[in-house]
Each structure stands twice: as C-alpha cells, then as structure tokens.
C-alpha positions in Angstrom: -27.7 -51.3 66.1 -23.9 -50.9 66.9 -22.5 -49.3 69.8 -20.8 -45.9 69.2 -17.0 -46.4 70.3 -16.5 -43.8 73.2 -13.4 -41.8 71.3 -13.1 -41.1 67.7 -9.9 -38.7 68.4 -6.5 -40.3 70.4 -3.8 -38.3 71.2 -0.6 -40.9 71.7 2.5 -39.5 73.7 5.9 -40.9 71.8 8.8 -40.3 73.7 11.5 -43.2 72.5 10.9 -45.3 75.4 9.8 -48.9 75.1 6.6 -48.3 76.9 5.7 -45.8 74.6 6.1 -48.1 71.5 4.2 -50.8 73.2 1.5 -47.8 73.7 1.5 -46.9 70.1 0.8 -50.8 69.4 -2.2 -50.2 71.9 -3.7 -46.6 70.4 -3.2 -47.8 66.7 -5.4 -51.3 67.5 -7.2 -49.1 69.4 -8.0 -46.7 66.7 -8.8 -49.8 64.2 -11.0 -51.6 66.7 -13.1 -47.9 67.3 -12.7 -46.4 63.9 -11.2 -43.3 65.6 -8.4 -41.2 64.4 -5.2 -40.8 66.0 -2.8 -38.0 66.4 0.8 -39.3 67.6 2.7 -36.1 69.2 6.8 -36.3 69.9 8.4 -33.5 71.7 12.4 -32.1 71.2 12.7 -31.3 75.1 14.8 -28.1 73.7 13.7 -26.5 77.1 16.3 -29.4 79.1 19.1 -28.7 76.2 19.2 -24.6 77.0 19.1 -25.9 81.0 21.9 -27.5 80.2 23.6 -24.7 78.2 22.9 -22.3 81.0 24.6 -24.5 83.3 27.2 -24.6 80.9 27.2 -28.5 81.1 26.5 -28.3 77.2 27.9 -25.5 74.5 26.2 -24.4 72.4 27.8 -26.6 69.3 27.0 -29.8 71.4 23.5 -28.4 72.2 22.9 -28.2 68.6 24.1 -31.1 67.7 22.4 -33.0 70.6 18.9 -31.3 69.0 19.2 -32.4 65.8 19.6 -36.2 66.9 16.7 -35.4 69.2 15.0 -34.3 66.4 15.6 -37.0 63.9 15.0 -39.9 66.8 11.6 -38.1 67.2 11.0 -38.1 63.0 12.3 -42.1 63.2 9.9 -42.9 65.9 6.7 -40.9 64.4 8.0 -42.9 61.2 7.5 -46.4 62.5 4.0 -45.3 64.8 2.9 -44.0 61.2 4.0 -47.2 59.6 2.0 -49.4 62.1 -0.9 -47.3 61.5 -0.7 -47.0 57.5 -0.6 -51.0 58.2 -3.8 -51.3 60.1 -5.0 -49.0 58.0 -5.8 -46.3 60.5 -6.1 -42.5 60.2 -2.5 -40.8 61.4 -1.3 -37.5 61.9 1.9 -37.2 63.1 3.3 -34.0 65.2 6.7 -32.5 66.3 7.1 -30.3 68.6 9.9 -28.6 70.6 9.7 -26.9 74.1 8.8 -29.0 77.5 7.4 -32.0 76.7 4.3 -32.0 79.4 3.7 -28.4 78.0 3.9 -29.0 74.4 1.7 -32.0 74.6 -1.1 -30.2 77.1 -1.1 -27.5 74.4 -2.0 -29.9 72.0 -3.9 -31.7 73.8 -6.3 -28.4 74.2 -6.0 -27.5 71.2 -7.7 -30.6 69.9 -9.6 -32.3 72.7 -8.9 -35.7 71.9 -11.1 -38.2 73.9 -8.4 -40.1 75.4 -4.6 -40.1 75.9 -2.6 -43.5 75.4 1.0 -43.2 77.2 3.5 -45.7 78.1 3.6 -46.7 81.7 6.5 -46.3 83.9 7.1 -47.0 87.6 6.8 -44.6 90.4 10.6 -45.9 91.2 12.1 -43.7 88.4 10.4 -40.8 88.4 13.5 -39.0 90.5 15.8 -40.1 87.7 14.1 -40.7 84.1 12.8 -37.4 82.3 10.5 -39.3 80.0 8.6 -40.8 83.1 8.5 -37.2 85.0 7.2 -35.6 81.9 4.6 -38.3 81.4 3.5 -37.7 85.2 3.1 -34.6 84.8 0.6 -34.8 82.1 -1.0 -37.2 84.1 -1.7 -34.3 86.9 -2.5 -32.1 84.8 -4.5 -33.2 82.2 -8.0 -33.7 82.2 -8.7 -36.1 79.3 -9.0 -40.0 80.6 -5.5 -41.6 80.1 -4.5 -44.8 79.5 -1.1 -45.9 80.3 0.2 -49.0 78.5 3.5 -51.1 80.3 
C-alpha cells in the first residue's frame, strides 16, 4: 500500500524575489511528487504605498501609479508560478491580494489551512533593509503551519 503524502494543500508565498521563484519550483515538484494542490498567494503591499503617502515621500499620482506596476508584477509572477504548474500538471490557484503582506497571507493562510507553507529564504543580514525578507519573517513568527523556506 502507498504512503499517504503528509500535505495535500500548499500555500506558496510569491513576492518577486529570486528566492521566491526558486520556492515556487520547490512547492510545484512538490505538489506533483504528493498529489497535493497548491494555492500561490502575491500581495500589493498597498499598506507601505499609503506610509509613504502620509509621509508625503509619494503623492498620490505616483502612489497610484507605483500600485498598478505592483499589481501587474504580482499578475506576471502568479503567471509564470501558474505556467510551471499547468506544465507539471499540478492543481493551481492563484491569489492577489492587497494590504500588508504578512497579514494578507496569515488571513489566507487561516482561511484555508494549508498543510504547509513554501517561502523563499533570505538571510538574517537583510532583514533591517529588505521588505520582502521582513514580511516573510514575520509570517514565520506568526504562523503556525510547518514552513519550508527554499534559498
């Protein structure tokens, strides 16, 4: 008899970096090897763009503007992790979300329990000046799904 894969549901954090494109290779082979599905989940950090704004160190035109390449980097990258997927024929869905990127992703996170997290990795070096790797810390501490962090 075969062994029952110990997820059927992964939640994969894409945020544009390298690391998280080699983690979407990871969840997708993954997801192949184990059957499982896989839910890939990008945030818009809006929440940084109105910082910004109130700070006035954006206006509001250039906040808008900066969204909407946000927005269609996010589309572009849930594009290629569904592409990879579709080619190894693996069960997608892919999610966009705007707010804070740890929040967003814990509130999807619980609103689907997934049995594991894939994430890129980053180093402990740049988590005082890269957002992606604060954010991805974050959900590390707060999260209480297993996580695996691909570099």
């Amino acid at each position: 008899m075969a062994a029952k894969a110990p997820f059927s549901e992964v939640l994969l954090m894409v945020d544009g970096t390298d690391a998280s494109l080699r983690a979407a290779e990871y969840a997708v082979e993954l997801c192949r090897f184990a059957q499982a599905r896989l839910a890939a989940l990008a945030v818009v950090d809006t929440e940084t763009l109105r910082n910004l704004l109130s700070t006035r160190i954006m206006v509001q035109v250039e906040m808008e503007e900066f969204e909407a390449e946000l927005e269609a980097s996010a589309e572009k990258q849930l594009k290629r992790v569904s592409q990879m997927a579709s080619d190894s024929k693996v069960k997608v869905e892919t999610i966009m979300m705007k707010g804070t990127t740890h929040t967003a992703f814990l509130e999807e996170e619980s609103r689907r329990s997934p049995d594991l997290i894939v994430m890129g990795g980053y180093t402990s070096s740049i988590l005082k000046r890269d957002l992606p790797a604060r954010e991805r810390q974050r959900v590390m501490d707060e999260s209480a799904t297993p996580i695996l962090l691909v570099r």
